[in-house]
C-alpha positions as CSV (number, residue, x, y, z in Angstrom):
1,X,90.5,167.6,80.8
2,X,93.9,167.1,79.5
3,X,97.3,166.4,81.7
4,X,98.7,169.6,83.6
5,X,102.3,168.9,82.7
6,X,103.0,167.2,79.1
7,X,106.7,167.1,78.8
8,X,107.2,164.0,76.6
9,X,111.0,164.1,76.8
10,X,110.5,164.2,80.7
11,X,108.5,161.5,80.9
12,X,110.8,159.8,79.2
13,X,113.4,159.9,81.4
14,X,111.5,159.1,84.1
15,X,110.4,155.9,82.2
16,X,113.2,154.5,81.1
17,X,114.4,152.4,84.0
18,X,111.3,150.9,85.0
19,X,110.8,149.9,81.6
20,X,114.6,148.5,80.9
21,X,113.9,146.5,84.8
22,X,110.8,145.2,83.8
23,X,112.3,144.1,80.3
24,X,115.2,142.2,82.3
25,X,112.3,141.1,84.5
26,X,110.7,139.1,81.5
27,X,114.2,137.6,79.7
28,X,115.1,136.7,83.4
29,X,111.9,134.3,83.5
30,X,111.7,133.5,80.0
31,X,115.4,132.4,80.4
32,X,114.2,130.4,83.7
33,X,111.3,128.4,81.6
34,X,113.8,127.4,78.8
35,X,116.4,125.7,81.3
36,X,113.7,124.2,83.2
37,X,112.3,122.5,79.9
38,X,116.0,121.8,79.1
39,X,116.7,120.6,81.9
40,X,113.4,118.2,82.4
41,X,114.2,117.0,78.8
42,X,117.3,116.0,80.1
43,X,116.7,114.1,82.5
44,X,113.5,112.0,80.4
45,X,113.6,108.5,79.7
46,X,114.6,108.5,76.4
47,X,112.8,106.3,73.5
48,X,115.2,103.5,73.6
49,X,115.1,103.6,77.5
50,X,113.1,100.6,79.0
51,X,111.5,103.1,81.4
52,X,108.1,101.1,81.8
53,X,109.8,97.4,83.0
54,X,109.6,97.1,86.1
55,X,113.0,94.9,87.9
56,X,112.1,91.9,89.5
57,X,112.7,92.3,93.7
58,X,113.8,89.8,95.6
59,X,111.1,87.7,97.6
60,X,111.1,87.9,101.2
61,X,112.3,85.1,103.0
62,X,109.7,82.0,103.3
63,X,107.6,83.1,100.4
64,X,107.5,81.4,97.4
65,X,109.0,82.5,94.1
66,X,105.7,84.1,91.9
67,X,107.6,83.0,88.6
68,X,107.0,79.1,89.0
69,X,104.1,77.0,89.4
70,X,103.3,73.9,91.9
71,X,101.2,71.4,90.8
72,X,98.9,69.6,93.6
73,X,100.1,66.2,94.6
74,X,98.5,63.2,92.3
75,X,97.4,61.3,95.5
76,X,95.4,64.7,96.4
77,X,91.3,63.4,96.4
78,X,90.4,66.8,95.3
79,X,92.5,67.1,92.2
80,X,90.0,66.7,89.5
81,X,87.2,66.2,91.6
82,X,84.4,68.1,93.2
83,X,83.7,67.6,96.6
84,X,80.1,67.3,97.5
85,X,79.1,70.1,100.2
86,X,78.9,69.6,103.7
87,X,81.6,67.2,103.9
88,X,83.8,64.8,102.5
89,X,83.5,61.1,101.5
């Protein structure tokens, strides 16, 4: 079976505006994608950024400072010695 009406030029006509709206439809998002990636890449830590180090915070009050070491008192028994179980001397 073949179409009742075949006007080509018609058809045209009729197709035109969906076609040109659909066309805008596509440049609209394409146009959306490449200002988002634009955008993104803007905003990226760059190569010589230091994105990866993390800044030191400030300790809370009353705790000590992670950066420094104590060493144990040398009149401390347990320094340097192993304390038999159950008890001490």
């Amino acid at each position: 079976m073949s179409a009742p009406r075949t006007n080509i030029e018609a058809q045209k006509r009729r197709h035109v505006a969906p076609l040109v709206g659909m066309l805008a439809v596509v440049v609209f998002a394409v146009g959306l994608i490449l200002w988002w990636l634009t955008d993104e890449s803007a905003e990226a830590p760059g190569p010589t950024d230091d994105a990866t180090a993390v800044e030191p915070t400030a300790a809370a009050p009353g705790t000590p400072d992670p950066t420094t070491t104590v060493d144990p008192a040398p009149s401390d028994p347990a320094v340097g010695q192993q304390q038999p179980p159950g008890g001490s001397n």
